[in-house]
Structures are given as structure tokens and as C-alpha cells.
GUZANU-420836 format. One record per residue (C-alpha): residue number from 1; x, y negated, z. Coordinates in steps of 0.02 Angstrom, whole numbers, padded with zeros to 5 digits. Example, Ala and Ser with C-alpha at 12.3 -4.5 7.8 and 13.67 -1.06 7.14 Angstrom:
BEGIN
{lumtor 1,{00615,00225,00390}}
{lumtor 2,{00684,00053,00357}}
% end
This chain:
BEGIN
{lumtor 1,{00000,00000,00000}}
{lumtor 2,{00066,-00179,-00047}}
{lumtor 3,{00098,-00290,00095}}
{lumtor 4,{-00010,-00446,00090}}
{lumtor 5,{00126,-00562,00202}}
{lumtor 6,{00214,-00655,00071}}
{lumtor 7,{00123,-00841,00052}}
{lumtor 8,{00116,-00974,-00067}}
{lumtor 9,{00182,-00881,-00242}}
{lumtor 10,{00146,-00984,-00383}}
{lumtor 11,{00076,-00938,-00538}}
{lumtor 12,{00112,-00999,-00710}}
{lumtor 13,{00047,-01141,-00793}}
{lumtor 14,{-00040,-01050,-00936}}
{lumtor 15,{-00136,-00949,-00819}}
{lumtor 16,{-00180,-01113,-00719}}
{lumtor 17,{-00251,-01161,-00901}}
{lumtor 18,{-00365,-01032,-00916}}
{lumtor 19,{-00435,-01053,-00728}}
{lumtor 20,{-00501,-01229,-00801}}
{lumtor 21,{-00564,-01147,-00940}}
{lumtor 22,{-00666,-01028,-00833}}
{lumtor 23,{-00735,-01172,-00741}}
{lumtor 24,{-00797,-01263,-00897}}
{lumtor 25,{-00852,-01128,-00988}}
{lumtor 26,{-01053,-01163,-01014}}
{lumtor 27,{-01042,-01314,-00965}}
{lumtor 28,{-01099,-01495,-01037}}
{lumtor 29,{-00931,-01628,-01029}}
{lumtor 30,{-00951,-01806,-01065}}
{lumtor 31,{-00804,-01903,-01124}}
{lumtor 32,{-00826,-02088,-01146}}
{lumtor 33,{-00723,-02200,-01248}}
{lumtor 34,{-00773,-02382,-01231}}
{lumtor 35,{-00761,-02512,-01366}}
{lumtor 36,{-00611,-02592,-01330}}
{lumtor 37,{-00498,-02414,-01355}}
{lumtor 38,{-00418,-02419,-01491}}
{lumtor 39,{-00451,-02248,-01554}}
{lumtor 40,{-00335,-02096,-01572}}
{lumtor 41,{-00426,-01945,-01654}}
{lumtor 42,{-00261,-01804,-01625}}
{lumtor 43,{-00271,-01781,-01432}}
{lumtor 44,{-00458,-01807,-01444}}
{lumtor 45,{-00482,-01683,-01578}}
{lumtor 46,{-00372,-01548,-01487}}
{lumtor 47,{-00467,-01523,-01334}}
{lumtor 48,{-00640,-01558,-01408}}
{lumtor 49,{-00576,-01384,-01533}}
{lumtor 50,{-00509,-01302,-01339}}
{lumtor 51,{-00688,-01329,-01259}}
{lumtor 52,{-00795,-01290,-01388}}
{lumtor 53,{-00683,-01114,-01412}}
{lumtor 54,{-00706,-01079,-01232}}
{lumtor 55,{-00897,-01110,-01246}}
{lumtor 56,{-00901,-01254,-01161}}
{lumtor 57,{-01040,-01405,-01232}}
{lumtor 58,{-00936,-01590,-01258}}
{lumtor 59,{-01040,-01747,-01311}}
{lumtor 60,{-00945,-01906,-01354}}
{lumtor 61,{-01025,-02054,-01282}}
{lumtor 62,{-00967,-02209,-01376}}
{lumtor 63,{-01015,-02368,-01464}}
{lumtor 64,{-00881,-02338,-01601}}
{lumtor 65,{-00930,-02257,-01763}}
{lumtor 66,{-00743,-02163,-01812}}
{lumtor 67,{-00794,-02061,-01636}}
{lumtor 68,{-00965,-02025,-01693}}
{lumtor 69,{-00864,-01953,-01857}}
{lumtor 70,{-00751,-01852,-01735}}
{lumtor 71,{-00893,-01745,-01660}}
{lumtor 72,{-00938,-01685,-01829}}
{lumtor 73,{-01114,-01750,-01819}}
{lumtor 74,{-01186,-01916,-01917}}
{lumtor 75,{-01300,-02016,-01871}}
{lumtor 76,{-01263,-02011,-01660}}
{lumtor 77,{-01402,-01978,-01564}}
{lumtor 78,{-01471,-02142,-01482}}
{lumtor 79,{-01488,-02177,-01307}}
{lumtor 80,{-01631,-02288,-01345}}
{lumtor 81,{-01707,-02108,-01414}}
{lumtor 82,{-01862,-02056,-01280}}
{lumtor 83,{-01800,-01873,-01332}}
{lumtor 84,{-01630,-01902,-01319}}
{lumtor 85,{-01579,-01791,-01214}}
{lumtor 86,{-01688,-01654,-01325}}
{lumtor 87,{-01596,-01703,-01478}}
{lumtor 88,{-01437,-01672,-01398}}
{lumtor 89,{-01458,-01508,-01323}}
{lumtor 90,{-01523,-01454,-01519}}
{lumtor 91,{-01355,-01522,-01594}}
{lumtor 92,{-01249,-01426,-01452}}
{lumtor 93,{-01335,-01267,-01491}}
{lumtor 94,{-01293,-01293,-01652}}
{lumtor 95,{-01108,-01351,-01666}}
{lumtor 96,{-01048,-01356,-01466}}
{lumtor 97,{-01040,-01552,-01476}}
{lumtor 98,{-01142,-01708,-01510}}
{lumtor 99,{-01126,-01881,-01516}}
{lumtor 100,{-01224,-02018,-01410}}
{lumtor 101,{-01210,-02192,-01462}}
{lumtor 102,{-01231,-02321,-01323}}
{lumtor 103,{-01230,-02512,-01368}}
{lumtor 104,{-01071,-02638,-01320}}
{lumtor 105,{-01166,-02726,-01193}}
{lumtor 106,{-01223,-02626,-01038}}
{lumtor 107,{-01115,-02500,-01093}}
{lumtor 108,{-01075,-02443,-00909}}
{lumtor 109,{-01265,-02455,-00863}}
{lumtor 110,{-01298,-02345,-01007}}
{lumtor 111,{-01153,-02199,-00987}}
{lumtor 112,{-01220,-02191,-00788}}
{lumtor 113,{-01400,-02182,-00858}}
{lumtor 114,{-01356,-02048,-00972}}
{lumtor 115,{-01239,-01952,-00866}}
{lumtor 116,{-01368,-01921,-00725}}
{lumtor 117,{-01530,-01885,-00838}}
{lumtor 118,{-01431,-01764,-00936}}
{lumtor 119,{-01338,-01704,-00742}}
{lumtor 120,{-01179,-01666,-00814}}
{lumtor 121,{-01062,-01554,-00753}}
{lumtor 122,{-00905,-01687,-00779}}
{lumtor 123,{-00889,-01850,-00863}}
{lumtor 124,{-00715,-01916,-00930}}
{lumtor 125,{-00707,-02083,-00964}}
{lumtor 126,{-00543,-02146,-01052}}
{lumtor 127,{-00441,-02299,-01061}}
{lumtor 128,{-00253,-02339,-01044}}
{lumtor 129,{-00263,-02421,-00879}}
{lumtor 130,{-00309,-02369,-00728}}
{lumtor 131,{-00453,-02444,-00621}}
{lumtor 132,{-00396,-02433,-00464}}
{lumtor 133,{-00210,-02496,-00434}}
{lumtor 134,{-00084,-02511,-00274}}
{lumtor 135,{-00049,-02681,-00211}}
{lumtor 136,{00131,-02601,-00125}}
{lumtor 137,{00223,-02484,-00210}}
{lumtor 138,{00218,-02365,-00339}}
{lumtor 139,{00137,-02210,-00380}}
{lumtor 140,{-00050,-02163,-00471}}
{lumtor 141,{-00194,-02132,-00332}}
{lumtor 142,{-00242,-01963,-00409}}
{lumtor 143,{-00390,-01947,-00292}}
{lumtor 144,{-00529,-02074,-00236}}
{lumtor 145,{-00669,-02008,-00151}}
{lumtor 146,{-00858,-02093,-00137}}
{lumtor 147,{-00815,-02163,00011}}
{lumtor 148,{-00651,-02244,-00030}}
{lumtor 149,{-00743,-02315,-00193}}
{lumtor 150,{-00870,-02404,-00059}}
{lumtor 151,{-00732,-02473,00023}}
{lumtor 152,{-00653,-02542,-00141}}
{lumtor 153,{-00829,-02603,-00203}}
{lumtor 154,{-00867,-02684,-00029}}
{lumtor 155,{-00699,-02804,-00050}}
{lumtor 156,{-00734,-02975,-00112}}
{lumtor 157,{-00772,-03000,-00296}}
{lumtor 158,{-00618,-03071,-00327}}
{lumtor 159,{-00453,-03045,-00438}}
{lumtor 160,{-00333,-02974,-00317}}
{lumtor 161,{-00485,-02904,-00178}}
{lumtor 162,{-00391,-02787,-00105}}
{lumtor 163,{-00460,-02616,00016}}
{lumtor 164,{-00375,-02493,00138}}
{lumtor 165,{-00374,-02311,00089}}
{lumtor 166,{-00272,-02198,00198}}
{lumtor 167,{-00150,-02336,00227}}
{lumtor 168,{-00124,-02394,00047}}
{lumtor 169,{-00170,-02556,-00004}}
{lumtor 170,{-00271,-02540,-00156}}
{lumtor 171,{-00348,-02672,-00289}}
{lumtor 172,{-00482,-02662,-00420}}
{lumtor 173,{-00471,-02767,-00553}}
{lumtor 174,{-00614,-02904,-00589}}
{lumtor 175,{-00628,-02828,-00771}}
{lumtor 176,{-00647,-02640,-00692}}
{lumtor 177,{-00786,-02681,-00568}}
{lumtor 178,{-00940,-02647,-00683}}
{lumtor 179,{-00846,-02466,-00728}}
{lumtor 180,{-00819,-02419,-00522}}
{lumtor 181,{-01003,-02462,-00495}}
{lumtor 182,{-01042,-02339,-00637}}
{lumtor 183,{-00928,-02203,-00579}}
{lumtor 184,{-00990,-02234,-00387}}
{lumtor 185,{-01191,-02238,-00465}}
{lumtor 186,{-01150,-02063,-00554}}
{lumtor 187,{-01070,-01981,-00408}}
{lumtor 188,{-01197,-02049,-00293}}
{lumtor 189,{-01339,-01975,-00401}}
{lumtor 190,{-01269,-01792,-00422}}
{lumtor 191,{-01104,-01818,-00551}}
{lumtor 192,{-00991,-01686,-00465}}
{lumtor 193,{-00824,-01768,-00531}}
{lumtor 194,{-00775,-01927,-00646}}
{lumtor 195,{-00605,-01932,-00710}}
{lumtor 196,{-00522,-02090,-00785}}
{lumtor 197,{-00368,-02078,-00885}}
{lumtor 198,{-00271,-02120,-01060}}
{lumtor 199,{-00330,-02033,-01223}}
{lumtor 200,{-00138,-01951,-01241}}
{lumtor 201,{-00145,-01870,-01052}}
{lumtor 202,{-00339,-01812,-01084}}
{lumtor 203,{-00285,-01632,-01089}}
{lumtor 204,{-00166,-01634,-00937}}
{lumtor 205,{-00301,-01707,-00841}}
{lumtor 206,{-00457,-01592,-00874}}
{lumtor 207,{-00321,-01437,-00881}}
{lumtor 208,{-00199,-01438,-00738}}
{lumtor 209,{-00249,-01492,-00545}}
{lumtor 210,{-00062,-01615,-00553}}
{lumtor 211,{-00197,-01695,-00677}}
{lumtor 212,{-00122,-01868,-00777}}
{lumtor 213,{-00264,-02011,-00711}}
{lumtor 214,{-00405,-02029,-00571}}
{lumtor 215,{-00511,-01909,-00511}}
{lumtor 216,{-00660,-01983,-00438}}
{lumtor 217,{-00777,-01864,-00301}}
{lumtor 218,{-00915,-01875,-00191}}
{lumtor 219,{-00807,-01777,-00051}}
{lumtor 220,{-00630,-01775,-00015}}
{lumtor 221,{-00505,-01672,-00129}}
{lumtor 222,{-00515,-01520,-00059}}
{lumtor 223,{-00616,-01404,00089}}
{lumtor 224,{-00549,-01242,00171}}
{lumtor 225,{-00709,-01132,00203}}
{lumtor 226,{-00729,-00936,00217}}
{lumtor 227,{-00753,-00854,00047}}
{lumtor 228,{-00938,-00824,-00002}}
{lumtor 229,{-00974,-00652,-00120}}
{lumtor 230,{-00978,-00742,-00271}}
{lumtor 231,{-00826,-00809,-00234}}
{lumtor 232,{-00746,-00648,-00245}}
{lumtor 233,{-00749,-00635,-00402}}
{lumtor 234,{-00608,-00807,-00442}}
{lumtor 235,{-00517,-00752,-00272}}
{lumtor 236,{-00498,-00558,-00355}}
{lumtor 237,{-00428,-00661,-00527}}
{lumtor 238,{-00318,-00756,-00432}}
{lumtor 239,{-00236,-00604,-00356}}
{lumtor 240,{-00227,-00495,-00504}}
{lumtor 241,{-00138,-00632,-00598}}
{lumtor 242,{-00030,-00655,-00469}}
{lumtor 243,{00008,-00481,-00447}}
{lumtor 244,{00035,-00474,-00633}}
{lumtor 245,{00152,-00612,-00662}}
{lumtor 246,{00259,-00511,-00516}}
{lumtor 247,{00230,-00656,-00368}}
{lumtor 248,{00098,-00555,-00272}}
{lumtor 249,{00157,-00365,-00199}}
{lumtor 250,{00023,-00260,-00282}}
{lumtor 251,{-00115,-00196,-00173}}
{lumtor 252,{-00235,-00052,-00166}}
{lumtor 253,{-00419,-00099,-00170}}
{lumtor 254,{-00427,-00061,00043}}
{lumtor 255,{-00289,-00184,00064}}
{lumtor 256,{-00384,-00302,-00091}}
{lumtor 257,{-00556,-00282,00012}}
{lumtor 258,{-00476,-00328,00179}}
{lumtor 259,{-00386,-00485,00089}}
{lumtor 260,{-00570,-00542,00026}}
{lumtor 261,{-00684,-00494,00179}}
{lumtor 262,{-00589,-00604,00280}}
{lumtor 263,{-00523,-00725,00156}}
{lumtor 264,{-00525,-00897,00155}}
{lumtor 265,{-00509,-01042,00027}}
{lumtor 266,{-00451,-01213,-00005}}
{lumtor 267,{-00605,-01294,-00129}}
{lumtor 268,{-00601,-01437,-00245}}
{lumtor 269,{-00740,-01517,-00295}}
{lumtor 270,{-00807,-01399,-00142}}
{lumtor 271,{-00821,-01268,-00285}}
{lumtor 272,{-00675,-01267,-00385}}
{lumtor 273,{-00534,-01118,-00313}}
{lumtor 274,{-00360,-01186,-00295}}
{lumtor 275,{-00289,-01058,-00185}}
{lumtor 276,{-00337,-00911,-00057}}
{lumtor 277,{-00271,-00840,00129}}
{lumtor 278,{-00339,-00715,00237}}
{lumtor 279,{-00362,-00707,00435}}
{lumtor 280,{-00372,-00541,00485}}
{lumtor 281,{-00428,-00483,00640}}
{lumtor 282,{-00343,-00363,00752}}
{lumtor 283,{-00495,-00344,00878}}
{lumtor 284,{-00382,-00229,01026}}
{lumtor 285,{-00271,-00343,01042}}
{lumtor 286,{-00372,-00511,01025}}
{lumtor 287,{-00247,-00566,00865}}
{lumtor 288,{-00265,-00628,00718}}
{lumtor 289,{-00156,-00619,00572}}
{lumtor 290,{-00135,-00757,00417}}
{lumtor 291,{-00096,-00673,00248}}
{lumtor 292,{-00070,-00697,00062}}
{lumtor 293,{-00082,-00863,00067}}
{lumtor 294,{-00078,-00895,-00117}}
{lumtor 295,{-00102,-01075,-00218}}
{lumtor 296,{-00084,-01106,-00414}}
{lumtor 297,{00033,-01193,-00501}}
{lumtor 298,{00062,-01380,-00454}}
{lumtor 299,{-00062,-01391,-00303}}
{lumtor 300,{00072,-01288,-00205}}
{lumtor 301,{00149,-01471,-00150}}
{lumtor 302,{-00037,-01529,-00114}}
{lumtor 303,{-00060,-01451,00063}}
{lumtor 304,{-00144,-01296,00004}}
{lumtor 305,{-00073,-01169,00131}}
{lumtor 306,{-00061,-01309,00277}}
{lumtor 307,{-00239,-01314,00266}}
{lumtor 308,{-00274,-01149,00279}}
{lumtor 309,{-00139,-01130,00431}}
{lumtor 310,{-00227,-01284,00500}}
{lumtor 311,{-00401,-01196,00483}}
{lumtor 312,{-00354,-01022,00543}}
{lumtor 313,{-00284,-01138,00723}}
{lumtor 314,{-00447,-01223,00736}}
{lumtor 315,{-00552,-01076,00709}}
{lumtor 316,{-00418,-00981,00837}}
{lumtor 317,{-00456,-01099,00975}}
{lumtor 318,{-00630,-01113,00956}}
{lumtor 319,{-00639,-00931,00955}}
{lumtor 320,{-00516,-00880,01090}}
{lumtor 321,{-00406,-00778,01001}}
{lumtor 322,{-00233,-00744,01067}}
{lumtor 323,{-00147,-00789,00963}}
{lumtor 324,{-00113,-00795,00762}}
{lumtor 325,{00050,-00725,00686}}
{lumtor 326,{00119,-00707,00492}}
{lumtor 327,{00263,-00619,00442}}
{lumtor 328,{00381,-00636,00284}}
{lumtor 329,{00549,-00609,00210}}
{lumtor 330,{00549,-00785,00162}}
{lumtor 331,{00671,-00924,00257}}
{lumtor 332,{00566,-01058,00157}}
{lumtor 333,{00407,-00974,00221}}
{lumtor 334,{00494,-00952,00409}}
{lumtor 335,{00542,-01146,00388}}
{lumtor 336,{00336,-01174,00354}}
{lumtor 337,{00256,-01074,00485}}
{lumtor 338,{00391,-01168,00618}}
{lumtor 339,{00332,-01321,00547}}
{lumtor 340,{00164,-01294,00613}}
{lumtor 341,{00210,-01230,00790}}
{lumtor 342,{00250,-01048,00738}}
{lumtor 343,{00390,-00967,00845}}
{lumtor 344,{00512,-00830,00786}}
{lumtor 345,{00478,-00686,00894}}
{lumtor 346,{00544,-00497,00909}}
{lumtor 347,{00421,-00368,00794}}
{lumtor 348,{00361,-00289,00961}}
{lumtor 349,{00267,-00428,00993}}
{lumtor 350,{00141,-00415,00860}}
{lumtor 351,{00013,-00278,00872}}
{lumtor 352,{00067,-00112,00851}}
{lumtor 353,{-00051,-00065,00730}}
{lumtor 354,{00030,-00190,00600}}
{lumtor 355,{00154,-00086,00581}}
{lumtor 356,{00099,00098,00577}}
{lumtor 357,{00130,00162,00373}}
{lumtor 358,{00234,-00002,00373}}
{lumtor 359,{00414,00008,00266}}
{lumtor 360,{00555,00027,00366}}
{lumtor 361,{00652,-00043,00259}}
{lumtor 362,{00577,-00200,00243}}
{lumtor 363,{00530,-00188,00417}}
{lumtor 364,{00720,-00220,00467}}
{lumtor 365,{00721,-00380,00370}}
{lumtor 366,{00538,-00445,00402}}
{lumtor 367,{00517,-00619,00510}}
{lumtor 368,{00388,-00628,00612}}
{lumtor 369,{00306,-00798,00651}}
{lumtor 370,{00162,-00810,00810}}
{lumtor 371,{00062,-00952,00870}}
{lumtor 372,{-00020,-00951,01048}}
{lumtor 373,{-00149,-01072,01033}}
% end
């Protein structure tokens, strides 16, 4: 049986890929490009071909009649249509995207009117520039949540208004204001996620969770909950690729069941799996042990196994377990655990059971990690 002890493997950055492509699949994507774009039909034209492969429905909102041309499909439909959203669901059936044409002025209004009556999955609106800029230093804000936007849209209406979030100085352009209160009036009424970013990075953005602009969401990045049956089935992906690409010690399917009974995982979106551990219980001696921590490609940096740690100790103390313990091979992975109050103890202190059938080989080099809350 394959140990389940070794966290936060990585997996490659094709296989990342297709996890977005799993998520989209069936589902209706707007991307927006405003008047004042100047247009670029290759990166455009390369995901619109992606999505529509993978099944997934794409309408191009726009007042600008080269992007009506790109979606294959002349005239647009009209917002101003009573049927619109009718019309549009006939074209997708037909060809897998559509064209809406919304007028230069109101143009915000009118993308948050038609991106809550036609409640779609994720809207992408794109333009070099940011919205949302730091007043000190440097570095993109990759993540706003609804919250943060109020704060941002509470500031004065002024150039240079500035807002707090988590300790950054922030400022919203007079120009962008009319855009933020569209963003904040689709997430508010149901919009799970708006991203904002240039035409050339649209791929890296909808395609990789390192993303390329600004991800805008009712809640905050990501939640750590216990996994629900149908989230099985993305957790069991995550571990086969993983186990396939040689970063996961293949398991049998008792060792696999154990991992997913008591797994838990980070969310984003508070749907969307970035990476998995498991807590299991070892009920004689009151312990608890945190395994196979696991997180894809490029969210490893973004706190994915800290949160689960961070979860397994609050659930620990509220619980009254004895304590939690993790073992690995790993000095990087020793380093982590110490990190968040782990101490190195001797192998006799974890419960015996852990090791019965337990490589005795690998036994002599394990490090084991325990936490008495």
C-alpha cells in the first residue's frame, strides 16, 4: 500500500489546463471587450476555438462590429431584443458562440444587465489596464473580493480616492468607477467570478490559478471545508494525476477511500478544487493524522497546505483531540510542519497502529512531526 505522508507535490501545468477545462465545460462565458480596445482577433480567436472544443458556450458582448465578425455569427443579437436571451441560447446550440451587441453609452449598465438575466457562469471583461491599482508599491492585486470592492466604491469619488485592503493602499481610477459598480452589481446579483485583464494574457487568466489580471468574487479566494461526495470525483482526478506524473506514492483503493472519507479541501470560488489533505482519525489513541496534502501547479505558494494545517488545528481543539502528527521524508516538508508549531519527535510517539505493514526501510528515514494542541 502507498503511503499517503508526502504533502504538497505539484503537478504539471498541462494537467492544471485541463482542470479549467473541466470546470468550464457546459458552461456559458461572457467576455466583454469595450469600445475603446483596440481589437486583437489572434489571442481572442485561440481560446474562443479552446472553449468551444471543450464544450463550453462563449458569447462576445461588444459594441464593435470586427468582434461581432469574430464569433462567426452576423448580425449580433441585440440587447434591446425582448427574446434576447432566447436568440442566444439558439445560436450557441448551433455554433458554441454568439454575439451580443450592447450600445457605447451605458455600456457597463448593459453587460451587468445581461450578465445576470442570462446568470452566467463567468464574465471576462478585457482591457489593458487594470481597475484597481496600489498607491505604495508594486505588484498586481490578483484577488478582490465583494467586500473589498465596497470598500473601494465607498472612497470618495475622486481621482486618487484611495481604500485599505489587507494593509495595501489601493486606488480606483475616476474613469474605472462605472466598470467596479458593474462588476460589484454582477457579483452581488449571483455572477460567481469577474475577471479583468489584457486581451494578450486572456488565456493565462481563465487557464492557470497564477492567472495574468483581477479576479473579482463575492467571497474571499479560497475556503478549506470537508469534501462532499460529489466532490470525490475532482479530489480522485487530482490524485490519479498526481500519482501518474510520479509526485503522489500510488495507493490502493482502501488507502484512496480513507484519503477521501476524511479529506479535506481548499475551494475557490467555494467550488473550484485547488488542492486536497486528509485528517485521519486514530480513535484509541485520541490522534489525528494530516496526509497527502496535495495542491496544483502555481497555487502551491498561495497558502494551500497552511490552510489545511490551520483547519485540521482548529477543528483539533474544538474537538479535543490529542494531538495531530504528519510524517515525511521531506526536510522542506519538516521545515513546514515546524513552521506551524510541529515538533520533531521519536516514531514511538505516534500511534502504534501507523506503523503496523509500514516499510522498514523508509521507516528508518521517516520524520515525524506532532502538534499538541
Amino acid at each position: 500500500m502507498g503511503s499517503p505522508d508526502e504533502p504538497l507535490p505539484v503537478l504539471h501545468a498541462f494537467n492544471e489546463r485541463e482542470f479549467y477545462r473541466a470546470e468550464f465545460r457546459r458552461r456559458s462565458i461572457g467576455i466583454v471587450w469595450p469600445a475603446d480596445v483596440p481589437f486583437d482577433p489572434d489571442p481572442l480567436e485561440e481560446v474562443l476555438e479552446e472553449l468551444v472544443a471543450n464544450e463550453s458556450r462563449v458569447i462576445l458582448v461588444s459594441p464593435l462590429e470586427e468582434v461581432w465578425r469574430q464569433a462567426g455569427a452576423e448580425p449580433p443579437i441585440e440587447l434591446a431584443d425582448v427574446h434576447f436571451a432566447a436568440s442566444l441560447w439558439r445560436r450557441l446550440r448551433a455554433t458554441g458562440r454568439a454575439a451580443l451587441r450592447i450600445g457605447r453609452d451605458g455600456f457597463a449598465t448593459g453587460c451587468q444587465r445581461a450578465a445576470l438575466t442570462l446568470r452566467l457562469a463567468k464574465v471576462v471583461w478585457l482591457r489593458p489596464e487594470l481597475p484597481v491599482e496600489r498607491v505604495d508599491g508594486e505588484g498586481r492585486i490578483s484577488v478582490v473580493d465583494l467586500a473589498h470592492l465596497e470598500s473601494l466604491l465607498s472612497s470618495p469619488a475622486m481621482p486618487g480616492a484611495c481604500a485599505p485592503v489587507d494593509e495595501a493602499r489601493l486606488r480606483v481610477p475616476q474613469t474605472d468607477r462605472a466598470l467596479l459598480e458593474a462588476i460589484r452589481g454582477m457579483i452581488e446579483g449571483g455572477v460567481p467570478g469577474v475577471n479583468v485583464c489584457a486581451a494578450r494574457d486572456l488565456s493565462r487568466e481563465l487557464f492557470t490559478y497564477a492567472g495574468a489580471g483581477m479576479f473579482f468574487t463575492r467571497d474571499r479566494y479560497a475556503d478549506v471545508r470537508p469534501l462532499a461526495l460529489d466532490d470525490f470525483d475532482p479530489a480522485n482526478d487530482l490524485i490519479e494525476r498526481g500519482e501518474a506524473d510520479g509526485f503522489l506514492v500510488p495507493r490502493d483503493a482502501a488507502a484512496r477511500d480513507a484519503v477521501l472519507a476524511h479529506g479535506v479541501g481548499v475551494f475557490i470560488e467555494g467550488r473550484y478544487l485547488a488542492g486536497i489533505g486528509a485528517i485521519l482519525p486514530y480513535p484509541a489513541e485520541g490522534a489525528a493524522e494530516i496526509a497527502s496534502l496535495f495542491a496544483l501547479t502555481r497555487y502551491v505558494g498561495e497558502g494551500v497546505g497552511s490552510q489545511i494545517v490551520r483547519h485540521a488545528i482548529d477543528r483539533a481543539r474544538r474537538e479535543g483531540t490529542a494531538y495531530l502528527f504528519s510524517c515525511t521524508t521531506s526536510a522542506r516538508v519538516e521545515a513546514f510542519f515546524e513552521r506551524h508549531g510541529f515538533r520533531r519527535v521519536d516514531p514511538a510517539q505516534l500511534p502504534p497502529s501507523k506503523w503496523v505493514g509500514y516499510d522498514e526501510t523508509r521507516r528508518s528515514q521517516v520524520r515525524c512531526l506532532r502538534f499538541d494542541p
